[in-house]
N, CA, C and O atoms as CSV, one atom per row, in Angstrom:
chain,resi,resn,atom,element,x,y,z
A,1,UNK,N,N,-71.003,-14.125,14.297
A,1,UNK,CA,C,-72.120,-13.589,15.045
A,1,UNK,C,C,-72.693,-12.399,14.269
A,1,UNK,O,O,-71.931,-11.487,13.949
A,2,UNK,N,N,-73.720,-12.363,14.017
A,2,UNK,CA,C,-74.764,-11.559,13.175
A,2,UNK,C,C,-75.016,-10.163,14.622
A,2,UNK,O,O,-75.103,-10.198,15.850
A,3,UNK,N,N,-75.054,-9.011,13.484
A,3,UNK,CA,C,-75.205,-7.378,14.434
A,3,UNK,C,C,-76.388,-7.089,14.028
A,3,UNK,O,O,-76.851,-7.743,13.093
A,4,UNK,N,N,-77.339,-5.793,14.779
A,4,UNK,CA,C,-77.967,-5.288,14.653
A,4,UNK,C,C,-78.044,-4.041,15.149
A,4,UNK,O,O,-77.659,-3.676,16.259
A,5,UNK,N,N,-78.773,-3.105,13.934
A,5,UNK,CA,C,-78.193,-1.713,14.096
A,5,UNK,C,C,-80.009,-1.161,14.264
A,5,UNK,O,O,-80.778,-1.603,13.411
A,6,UNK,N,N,-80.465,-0.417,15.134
A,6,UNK,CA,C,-81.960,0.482,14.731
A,6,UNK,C,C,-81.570,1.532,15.087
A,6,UNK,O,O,-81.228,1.915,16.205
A,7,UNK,N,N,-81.620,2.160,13.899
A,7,UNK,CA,C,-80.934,3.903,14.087
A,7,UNK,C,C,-82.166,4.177,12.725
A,7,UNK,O,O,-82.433,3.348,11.855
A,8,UNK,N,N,-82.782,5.585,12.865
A,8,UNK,CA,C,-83.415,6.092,12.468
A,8,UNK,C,C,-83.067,6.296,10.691
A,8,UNK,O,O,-81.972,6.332,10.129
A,9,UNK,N,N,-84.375,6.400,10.146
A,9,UNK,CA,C,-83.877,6.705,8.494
A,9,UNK,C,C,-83.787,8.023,8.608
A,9,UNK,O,O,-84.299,8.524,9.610
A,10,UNK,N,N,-83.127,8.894,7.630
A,10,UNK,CA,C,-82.928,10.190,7.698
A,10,UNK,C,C,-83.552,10.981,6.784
A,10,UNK,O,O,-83.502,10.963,5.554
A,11,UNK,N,N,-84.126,11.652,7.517
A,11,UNK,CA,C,-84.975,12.540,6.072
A,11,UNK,C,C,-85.047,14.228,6.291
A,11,UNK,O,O,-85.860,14.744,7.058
A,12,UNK,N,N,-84.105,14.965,5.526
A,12,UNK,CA,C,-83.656,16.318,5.797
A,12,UNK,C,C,-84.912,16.940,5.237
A,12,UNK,O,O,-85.477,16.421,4.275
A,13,UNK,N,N,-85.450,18.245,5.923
A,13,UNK,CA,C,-86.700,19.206,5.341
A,13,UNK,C,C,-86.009,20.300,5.130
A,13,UNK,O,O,-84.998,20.670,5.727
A,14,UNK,N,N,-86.639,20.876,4.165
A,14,UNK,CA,C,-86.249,22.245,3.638
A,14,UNK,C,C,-87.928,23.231,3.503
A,14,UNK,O,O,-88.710,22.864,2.626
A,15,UNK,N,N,-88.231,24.148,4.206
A,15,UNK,CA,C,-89.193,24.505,3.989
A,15,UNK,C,C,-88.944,26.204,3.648
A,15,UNK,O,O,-87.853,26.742,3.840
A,16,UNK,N,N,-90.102,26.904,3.134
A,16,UNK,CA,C,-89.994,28.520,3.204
A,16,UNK,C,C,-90.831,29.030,4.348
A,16,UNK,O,O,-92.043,28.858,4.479
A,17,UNK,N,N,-89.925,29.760,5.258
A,17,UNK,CA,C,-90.962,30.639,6.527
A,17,UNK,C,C,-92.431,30.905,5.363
A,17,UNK,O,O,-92.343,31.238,4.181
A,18,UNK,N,N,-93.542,30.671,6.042
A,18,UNK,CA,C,-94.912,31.208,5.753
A,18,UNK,C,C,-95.683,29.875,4.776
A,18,UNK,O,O,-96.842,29.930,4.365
A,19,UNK,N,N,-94.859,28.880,4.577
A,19,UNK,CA,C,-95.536,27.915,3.646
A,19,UNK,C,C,-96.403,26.877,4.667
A,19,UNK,O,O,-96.460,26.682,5.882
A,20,UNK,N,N,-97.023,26.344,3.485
A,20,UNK,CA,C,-97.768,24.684,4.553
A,20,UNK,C,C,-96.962,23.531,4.279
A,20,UNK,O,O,-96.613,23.290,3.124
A,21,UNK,N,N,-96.683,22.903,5.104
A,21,UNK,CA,C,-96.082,21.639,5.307
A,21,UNK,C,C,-96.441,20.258,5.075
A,21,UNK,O,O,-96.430,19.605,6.118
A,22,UNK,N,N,-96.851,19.411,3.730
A,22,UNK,CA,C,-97.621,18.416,3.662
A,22,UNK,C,C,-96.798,17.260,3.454
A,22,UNK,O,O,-96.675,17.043,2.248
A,23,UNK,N,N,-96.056,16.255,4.335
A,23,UNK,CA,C,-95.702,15.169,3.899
A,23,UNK,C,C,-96.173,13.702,4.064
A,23,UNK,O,O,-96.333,13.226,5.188
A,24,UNK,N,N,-96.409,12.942,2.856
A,24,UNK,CA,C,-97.118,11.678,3.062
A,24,UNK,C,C,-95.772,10.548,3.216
A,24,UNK,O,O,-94.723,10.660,2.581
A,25,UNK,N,N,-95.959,9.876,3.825
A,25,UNK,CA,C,-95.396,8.655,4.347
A,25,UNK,C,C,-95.737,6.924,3.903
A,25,UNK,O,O,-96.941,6.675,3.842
A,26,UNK,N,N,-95.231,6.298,3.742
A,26,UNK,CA,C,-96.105,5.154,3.442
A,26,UNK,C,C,-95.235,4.146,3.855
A,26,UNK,O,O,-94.282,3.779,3.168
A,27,UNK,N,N,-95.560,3.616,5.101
A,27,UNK,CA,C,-94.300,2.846,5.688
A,27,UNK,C,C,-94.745,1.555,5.101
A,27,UNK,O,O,-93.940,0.737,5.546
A,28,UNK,N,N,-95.812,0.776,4.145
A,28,UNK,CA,C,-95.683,-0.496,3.622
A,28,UNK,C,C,-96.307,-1.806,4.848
A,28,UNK,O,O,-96.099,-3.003,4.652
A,29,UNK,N,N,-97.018,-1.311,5.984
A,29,UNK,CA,C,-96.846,-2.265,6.915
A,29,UNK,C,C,-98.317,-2.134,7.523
A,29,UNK,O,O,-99.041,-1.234,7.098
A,30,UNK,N,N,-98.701,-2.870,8.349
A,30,UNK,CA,C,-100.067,-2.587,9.084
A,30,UNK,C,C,-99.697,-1.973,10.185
A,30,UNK,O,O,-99.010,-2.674,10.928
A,31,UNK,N,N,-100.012,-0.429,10.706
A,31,UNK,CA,C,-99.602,0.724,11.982
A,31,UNK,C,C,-101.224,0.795,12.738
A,31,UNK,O,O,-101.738,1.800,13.229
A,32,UNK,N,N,-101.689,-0.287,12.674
A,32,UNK,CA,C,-102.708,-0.739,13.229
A,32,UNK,C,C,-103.081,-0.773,15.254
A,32,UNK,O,O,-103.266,-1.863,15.795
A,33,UNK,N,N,-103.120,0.369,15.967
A,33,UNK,CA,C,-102.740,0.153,17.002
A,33,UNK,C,C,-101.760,0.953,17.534
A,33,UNK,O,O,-101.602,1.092,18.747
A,34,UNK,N,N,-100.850,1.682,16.383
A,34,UNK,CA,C,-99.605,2.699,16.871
A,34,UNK,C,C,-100.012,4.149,16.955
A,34,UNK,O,O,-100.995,4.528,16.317
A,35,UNK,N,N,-99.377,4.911,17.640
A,35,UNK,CA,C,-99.441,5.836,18.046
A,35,UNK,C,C,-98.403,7.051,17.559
A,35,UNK,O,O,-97.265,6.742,17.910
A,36,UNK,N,N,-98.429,8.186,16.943
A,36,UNK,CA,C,-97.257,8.857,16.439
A,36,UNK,C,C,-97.368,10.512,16.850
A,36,UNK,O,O,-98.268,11.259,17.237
A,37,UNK,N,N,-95.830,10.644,16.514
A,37,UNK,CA,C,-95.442,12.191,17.399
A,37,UNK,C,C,-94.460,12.434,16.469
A,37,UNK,O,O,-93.829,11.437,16.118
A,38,UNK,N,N,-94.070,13.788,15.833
A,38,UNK,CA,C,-93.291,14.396,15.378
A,38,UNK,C,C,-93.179,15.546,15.992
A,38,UNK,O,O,-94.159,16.020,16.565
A,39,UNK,N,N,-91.686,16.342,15.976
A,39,UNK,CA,C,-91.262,17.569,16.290
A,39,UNK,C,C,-89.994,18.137,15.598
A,39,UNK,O,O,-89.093,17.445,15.122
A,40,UNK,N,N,-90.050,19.540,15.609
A,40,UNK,CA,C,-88.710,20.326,15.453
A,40,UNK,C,C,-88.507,20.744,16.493
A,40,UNK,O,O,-89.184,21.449,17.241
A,41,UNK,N,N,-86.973,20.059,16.624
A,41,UNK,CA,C,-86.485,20.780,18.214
A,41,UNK,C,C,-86.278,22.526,17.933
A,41,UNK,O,O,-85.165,22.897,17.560
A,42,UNK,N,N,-86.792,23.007,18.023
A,42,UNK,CA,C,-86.227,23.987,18.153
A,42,UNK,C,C,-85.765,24.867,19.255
A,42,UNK,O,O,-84.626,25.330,19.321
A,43,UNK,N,N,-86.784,25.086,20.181
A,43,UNK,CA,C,-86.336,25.047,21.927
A,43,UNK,C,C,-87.706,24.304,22.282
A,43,UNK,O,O,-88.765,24.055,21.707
A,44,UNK,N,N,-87.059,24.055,23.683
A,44,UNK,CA,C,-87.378,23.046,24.430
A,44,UNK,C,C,-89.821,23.313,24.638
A,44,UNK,O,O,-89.740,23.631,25.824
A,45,UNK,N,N,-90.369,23.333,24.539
A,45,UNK,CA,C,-90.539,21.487,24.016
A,45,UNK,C,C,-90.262,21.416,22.823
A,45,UNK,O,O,-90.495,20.260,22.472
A,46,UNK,N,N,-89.754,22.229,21.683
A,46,UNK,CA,C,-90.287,22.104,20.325
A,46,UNK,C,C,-91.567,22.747,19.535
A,46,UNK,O,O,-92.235,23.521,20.220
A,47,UNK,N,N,-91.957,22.558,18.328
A,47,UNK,CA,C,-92.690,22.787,17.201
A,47,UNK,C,C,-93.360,21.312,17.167
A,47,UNK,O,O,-92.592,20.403,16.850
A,48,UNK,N,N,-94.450,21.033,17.402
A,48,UNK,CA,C,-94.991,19.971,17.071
A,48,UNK,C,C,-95.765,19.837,15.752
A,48,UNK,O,O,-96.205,20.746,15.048
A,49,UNK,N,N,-95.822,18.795,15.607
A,49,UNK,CA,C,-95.885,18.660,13.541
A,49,UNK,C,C,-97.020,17.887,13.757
A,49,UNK,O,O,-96.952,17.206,14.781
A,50,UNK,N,N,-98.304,17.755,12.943
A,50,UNK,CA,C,-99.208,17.158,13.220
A,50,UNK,C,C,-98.974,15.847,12.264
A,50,UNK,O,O,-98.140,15.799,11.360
A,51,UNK,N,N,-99.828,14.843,12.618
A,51,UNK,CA,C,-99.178,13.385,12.079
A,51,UNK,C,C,-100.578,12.750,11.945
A,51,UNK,O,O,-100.913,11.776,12.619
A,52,UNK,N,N,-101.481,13.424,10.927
A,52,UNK,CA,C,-102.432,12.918,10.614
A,52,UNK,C,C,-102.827,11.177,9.695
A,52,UNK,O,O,-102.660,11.079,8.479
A,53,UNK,N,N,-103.178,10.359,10.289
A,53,UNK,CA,C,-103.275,8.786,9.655
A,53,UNK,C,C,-103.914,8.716,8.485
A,53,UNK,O,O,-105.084,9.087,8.572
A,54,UNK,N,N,-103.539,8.340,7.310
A,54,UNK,CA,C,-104.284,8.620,6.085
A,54,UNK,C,C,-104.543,6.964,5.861
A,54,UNK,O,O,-105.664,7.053,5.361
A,55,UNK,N,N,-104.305,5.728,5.888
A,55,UNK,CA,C,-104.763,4.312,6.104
A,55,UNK,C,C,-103.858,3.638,7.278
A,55,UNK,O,O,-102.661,3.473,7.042
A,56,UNK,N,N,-104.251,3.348,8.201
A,56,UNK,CA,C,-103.309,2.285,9.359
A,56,UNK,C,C,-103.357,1.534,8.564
A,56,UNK,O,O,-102.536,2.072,7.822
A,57,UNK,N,N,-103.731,0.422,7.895
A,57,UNK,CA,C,-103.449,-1.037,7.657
A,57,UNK,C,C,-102.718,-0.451,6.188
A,57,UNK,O,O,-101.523,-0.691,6.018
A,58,UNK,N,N,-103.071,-0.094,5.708
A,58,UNK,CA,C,-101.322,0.384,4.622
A,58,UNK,C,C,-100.699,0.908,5.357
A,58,UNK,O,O,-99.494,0.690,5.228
A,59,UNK,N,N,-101.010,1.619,6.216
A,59,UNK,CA,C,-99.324,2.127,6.788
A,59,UNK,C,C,-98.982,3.305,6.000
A,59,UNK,O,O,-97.827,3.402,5.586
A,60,UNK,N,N,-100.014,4.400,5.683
A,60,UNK,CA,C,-99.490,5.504,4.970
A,60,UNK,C,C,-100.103,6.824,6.328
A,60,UNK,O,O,-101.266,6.717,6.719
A,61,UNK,N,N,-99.338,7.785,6.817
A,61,UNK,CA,C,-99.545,8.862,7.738
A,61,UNK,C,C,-98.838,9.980,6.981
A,61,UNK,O,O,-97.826,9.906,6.284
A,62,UNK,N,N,-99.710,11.182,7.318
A,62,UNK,CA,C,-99.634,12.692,6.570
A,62,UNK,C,C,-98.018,13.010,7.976
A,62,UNK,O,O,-97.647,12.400,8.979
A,63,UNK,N,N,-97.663,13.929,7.442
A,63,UNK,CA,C,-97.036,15.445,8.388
A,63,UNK,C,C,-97.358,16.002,8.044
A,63,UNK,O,O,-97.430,16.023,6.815
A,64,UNK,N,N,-97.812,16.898,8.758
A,64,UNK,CA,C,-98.527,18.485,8.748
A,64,UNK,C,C,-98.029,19.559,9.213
A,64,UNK,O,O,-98.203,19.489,10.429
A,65,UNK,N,N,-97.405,20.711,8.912
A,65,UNK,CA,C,-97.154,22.250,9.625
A,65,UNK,C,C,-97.958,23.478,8.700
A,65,UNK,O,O,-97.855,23.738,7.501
A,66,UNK,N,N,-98.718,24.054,9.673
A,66,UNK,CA,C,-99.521,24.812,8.069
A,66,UNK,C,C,-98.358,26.642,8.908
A,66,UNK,O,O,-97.730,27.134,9.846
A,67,UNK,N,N,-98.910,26.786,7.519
A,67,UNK,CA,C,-98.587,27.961,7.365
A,67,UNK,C,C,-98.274,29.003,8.840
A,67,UNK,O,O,-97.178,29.462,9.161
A,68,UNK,N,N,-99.480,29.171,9.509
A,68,UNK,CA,C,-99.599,30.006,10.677
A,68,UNK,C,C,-98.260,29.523,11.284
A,68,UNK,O,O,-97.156,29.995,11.012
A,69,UNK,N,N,-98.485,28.645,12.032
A,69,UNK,CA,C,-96.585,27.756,12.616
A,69,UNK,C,C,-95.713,28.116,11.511
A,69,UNK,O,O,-94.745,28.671,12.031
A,70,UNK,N,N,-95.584,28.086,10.420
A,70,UNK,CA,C,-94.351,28.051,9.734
A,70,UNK,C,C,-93.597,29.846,9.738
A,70,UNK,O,O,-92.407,30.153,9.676
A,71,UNK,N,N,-94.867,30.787,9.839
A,71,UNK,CA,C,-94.877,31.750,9.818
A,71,UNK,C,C,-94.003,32.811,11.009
A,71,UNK,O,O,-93.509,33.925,10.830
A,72,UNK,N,N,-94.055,32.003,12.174
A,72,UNK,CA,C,-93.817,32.090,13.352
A,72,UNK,C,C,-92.207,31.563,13.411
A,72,UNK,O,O,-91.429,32.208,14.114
A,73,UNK,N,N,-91.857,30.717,12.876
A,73,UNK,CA,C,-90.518,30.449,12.986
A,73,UNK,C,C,-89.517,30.782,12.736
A,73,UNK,O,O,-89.479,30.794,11.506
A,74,UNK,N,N,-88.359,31.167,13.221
A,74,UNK,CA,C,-87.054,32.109,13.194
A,74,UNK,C,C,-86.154,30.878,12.028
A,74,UNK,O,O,-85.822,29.711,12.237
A,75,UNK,N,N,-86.011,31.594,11.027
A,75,UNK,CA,C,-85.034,31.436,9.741
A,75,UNK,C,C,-83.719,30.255,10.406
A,75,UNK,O,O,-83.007,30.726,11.292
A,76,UNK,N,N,-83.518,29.170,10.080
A,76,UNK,CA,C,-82.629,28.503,10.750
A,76,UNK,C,C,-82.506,26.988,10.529
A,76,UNK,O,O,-83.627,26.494,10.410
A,77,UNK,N,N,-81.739,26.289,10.455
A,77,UNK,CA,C,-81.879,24.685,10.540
A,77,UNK,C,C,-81.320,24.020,11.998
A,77,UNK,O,O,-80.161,23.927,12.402
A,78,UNK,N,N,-82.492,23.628,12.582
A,78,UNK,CA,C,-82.791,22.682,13.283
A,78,UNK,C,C,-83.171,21.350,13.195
A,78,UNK,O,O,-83.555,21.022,12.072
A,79,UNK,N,N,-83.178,20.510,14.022
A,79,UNK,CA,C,-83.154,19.174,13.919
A,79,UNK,C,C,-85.218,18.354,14.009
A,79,UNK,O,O,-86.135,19.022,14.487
A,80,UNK,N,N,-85.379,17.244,13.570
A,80,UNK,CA,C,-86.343,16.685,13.769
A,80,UNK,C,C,-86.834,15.644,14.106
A,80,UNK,O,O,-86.053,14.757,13.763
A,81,UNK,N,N,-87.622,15.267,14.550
A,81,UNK,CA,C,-88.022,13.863,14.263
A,81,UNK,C,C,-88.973,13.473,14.583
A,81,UNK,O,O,-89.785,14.126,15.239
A,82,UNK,N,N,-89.189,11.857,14.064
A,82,UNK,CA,C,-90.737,11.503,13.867
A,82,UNK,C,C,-90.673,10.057,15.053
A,82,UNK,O,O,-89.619,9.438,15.201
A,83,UNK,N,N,-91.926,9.688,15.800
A,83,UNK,CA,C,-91.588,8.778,16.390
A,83,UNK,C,C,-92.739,8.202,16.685
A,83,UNK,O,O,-93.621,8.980,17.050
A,84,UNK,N,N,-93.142,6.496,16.616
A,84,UNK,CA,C,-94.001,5.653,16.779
A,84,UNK,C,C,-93.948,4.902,18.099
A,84,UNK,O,O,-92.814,4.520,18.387
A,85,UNK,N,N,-95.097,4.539,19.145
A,85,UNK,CA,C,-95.505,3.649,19.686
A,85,UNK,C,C,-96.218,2.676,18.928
A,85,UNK,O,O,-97.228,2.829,18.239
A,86,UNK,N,N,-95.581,1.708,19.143
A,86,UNK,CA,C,-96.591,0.477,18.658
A,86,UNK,C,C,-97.071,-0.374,19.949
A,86,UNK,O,O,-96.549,-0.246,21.057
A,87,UNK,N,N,-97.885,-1.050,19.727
A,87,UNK,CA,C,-98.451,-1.999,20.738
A,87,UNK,C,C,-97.669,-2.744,21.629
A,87,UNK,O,O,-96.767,-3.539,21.365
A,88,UNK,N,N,-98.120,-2.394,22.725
A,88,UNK,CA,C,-96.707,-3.490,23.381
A,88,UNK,C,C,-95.683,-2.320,24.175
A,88,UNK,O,O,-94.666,-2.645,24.786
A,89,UNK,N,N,-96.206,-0.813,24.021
A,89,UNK,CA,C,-95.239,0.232,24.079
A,89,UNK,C,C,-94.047,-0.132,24.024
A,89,UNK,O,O,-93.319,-0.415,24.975
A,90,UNK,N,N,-93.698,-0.143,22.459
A,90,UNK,CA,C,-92.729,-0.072,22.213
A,90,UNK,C,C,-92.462,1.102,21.442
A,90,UNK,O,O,-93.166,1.321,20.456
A,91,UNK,N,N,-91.374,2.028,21.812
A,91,UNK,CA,C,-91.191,3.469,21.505
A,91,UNK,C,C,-89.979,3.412,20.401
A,91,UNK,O,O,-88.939,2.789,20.619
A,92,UNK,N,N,-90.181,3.984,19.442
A,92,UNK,CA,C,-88.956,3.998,18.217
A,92,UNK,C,C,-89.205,4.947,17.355
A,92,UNK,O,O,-90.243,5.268,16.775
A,93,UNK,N,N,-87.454,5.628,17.321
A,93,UNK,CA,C,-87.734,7.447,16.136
A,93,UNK,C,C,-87.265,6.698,15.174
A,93,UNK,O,O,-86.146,6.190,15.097
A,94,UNK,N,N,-88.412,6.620,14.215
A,94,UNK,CA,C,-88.181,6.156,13.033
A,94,UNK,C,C,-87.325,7.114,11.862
A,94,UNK,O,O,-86.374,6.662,11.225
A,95,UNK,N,N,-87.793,8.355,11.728
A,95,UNK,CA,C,-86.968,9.372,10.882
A,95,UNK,C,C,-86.473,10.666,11.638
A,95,UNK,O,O,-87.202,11.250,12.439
A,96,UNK,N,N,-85.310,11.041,11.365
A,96,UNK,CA,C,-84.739,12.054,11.739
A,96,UNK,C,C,-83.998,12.832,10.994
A,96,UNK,O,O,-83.407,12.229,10.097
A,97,UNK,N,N,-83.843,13.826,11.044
A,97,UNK,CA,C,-83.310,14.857,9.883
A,97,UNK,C,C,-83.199,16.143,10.401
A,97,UNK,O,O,-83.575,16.553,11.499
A,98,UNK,N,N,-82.549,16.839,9.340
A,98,UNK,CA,C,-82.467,18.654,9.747
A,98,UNK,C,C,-83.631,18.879,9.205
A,98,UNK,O,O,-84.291,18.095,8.524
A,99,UNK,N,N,-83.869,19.889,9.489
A,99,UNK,CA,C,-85.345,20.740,9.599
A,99,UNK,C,C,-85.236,22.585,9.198
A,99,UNK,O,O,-85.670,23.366,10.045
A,100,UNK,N,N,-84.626,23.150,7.857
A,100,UNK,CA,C,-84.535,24.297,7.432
A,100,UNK,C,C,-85.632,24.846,6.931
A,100,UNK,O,O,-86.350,24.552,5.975
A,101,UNK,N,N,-85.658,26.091,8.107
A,101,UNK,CA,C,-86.503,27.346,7.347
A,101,UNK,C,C,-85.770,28.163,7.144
A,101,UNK,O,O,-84.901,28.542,7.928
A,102,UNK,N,N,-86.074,28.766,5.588
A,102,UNK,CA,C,-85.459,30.133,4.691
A,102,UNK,C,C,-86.435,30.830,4.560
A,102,UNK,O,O,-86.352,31.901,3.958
């Protein structure tokens, strides 16, 4: 009998308090229709990360934290993650990772 595992890919950040935050993504797929949310938990709701779409039908989306937010944040590693609705609401955290500011 064949298993199946959907557990998130992991992707650790390392940033400097006061920098901008630019990461491109390129999930390879058509995100045609999906919907996306990133955060650093840091307390409750979090740091929200902006998740700007750079092509849906490639399947490539920005992360964004500029400076002002980064500036604001207490020195520390916390946790993250990124997460898609696709059509059909179907909800899935695709990447998760620690999240360090020095």
């Amino acid at each position: 009998m064949g298993s199946f595992d959907q557990v998130p890919g992991e992707l650790d950040i390392e940033i400097i308090k006061g920098d901008d935050l630019l990461i491109g993504l390129n999930f390879g797929m058509d995100l045609t229709g999906y919907t996306f949310m990133a955060v650093v938990q840091t307390t409750f709701p979090g740091v929200p990360l902006t998740v700007s779409v750079v092509d849906q039908t490639a399947g490539s989306v920005n992360i964004v934290l500029s400076n002002s937010i980064t500036s604001l944040m207490v020195t520390g590693t916390y946790n993250w993650n990124f997460k898609w609705t696709a059509p059909g609401a179907i909800n899935r955290t695709v990447l998760a990772g620690t999240f360090q500011v020095s």
